[in-house]
N, C-alpha and C positions, 0 to 999 in steps of 0.2 A: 638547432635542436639540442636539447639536453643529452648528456651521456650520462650511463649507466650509473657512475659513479659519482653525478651530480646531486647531490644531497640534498639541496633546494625542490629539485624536483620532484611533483608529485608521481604517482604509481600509473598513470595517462602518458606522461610526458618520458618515462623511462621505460614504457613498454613501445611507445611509437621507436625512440630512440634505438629499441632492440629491432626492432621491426626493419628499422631503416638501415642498419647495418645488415641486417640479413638477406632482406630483401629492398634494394637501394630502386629498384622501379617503382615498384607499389607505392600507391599512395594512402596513407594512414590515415590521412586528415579528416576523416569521416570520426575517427575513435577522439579525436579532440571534442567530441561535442557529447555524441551517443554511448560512447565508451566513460566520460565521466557520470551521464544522467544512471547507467548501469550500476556505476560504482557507486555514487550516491545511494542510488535506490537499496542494495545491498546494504551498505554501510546502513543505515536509514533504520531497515529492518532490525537488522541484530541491534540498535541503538532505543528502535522500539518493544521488541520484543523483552532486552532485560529492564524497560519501564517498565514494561506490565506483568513481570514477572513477579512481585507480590502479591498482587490481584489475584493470584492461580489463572489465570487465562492468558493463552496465548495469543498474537496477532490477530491470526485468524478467526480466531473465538470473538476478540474483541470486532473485528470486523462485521461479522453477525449482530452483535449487539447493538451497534452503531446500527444497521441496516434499519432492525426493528426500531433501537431509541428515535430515528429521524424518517420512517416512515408515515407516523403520526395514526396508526392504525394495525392491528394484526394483519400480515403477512403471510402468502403462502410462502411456501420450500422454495418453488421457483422464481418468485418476486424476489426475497432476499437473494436466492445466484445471480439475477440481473442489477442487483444494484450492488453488488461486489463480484470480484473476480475471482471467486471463486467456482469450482466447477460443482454440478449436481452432486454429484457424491461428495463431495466434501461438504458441501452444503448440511445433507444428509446425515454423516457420521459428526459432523460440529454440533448441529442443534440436538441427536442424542445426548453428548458427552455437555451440552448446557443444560438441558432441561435434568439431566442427573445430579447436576451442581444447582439446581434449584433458581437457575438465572431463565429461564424462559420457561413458557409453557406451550403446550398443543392442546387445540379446542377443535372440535368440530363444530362445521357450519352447519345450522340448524336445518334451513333447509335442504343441504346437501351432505348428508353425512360423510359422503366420500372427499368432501376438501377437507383438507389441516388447515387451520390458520397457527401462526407460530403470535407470541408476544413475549415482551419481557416481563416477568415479574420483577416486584417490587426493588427487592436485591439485585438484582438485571439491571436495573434504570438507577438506581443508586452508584451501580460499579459503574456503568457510562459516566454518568456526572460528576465521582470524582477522579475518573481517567483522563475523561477525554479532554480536559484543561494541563493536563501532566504532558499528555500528547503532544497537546499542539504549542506547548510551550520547549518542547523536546525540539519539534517543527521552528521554530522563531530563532533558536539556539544555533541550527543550522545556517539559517538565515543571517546570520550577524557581519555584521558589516556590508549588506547590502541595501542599500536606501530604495528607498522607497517609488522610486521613477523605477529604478534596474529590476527592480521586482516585480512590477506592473512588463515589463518589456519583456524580461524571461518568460513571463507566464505569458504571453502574447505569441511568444517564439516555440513554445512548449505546444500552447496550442495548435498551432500549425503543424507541429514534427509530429504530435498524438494524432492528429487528423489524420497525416499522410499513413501513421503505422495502421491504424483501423481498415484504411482504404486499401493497404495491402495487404491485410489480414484477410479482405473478403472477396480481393482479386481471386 
């Protein structure tokens, strides 16, 4: 294992390394896997977030956006929280702070006045389309150097470790 001082090593392999001299029983080998997808995920963020930081919209906003762009349909509040992780209320305080910015609107359902449907306006579907190529090209950039087998495999591995966290999310 890496020591502290070993420069090569990434910020995974120097926190096991501290771990391991601390506590020399424990076994860390769990943070070799789920402790980088963490750090990824984090890094990831702040790497997406200052993408979309000239758009004026943050992740989350963007998030929203995405929901309605590839819903194919206006959206309640609650359909958009189930198709991002976000929770109700943020749901709620996002699509204010979008529909102010002119990127979504709210309609009522004719026969039921008491639904909202959410959608994007014009500008809403224009900022999706030219983000979300920024995105997922931000996404690929990550990706470098991993061919195309190891990538299909990760995501195979990915999907088994997101199954098991779901499963014990609702233990």
């Amino acid at each position: 294992m890496a020591t502290d001082d070993d420069q090569d090593a990434d910020f995974i392999t120097r926190t096991r390394a501290k771990w391991q001299a601390a506590m020399p029983q424990l076994d860390t080998s769990p943070m070799e896997l789920l402790g980088r997808i963490n750090r990824i995920s984090a890094q990831s963020v702040t790497q997406l977030e200052r993408v979309l930081e000239p758009s004026g919209v943050s992740r989350s906003e963007f998030d929203v956006l995405c929901a309605l762009a590839r819903g194919g349909r206006p959206l309640r509040a609650s359909e958009v929280t189930s198709s991002t992780m976000l929770s109700g209320a943020a749901t709620t305080k996002l699509t204010a702070r979008l529909e102010s910015a002119g990127l979504i609107e709210r309609n009522r359902l004719e026969r039921d006045a008491r639904v909202v449907l959410l959608s994007l306006t014009d500008d809403g579907r224009e900022l999706v389309e030219t983000q979300l190529p920024v995105c997922l090209d931000q996404d690929r950039h990550l990706l470098d150097g991993v061919d195309d087998a190891d990538q299909e495999t990760l995501a195979r591995i990915l999907r088994t470790v997101s199954a098991n966290a779901e499963r014990a999310v609702r233990e």
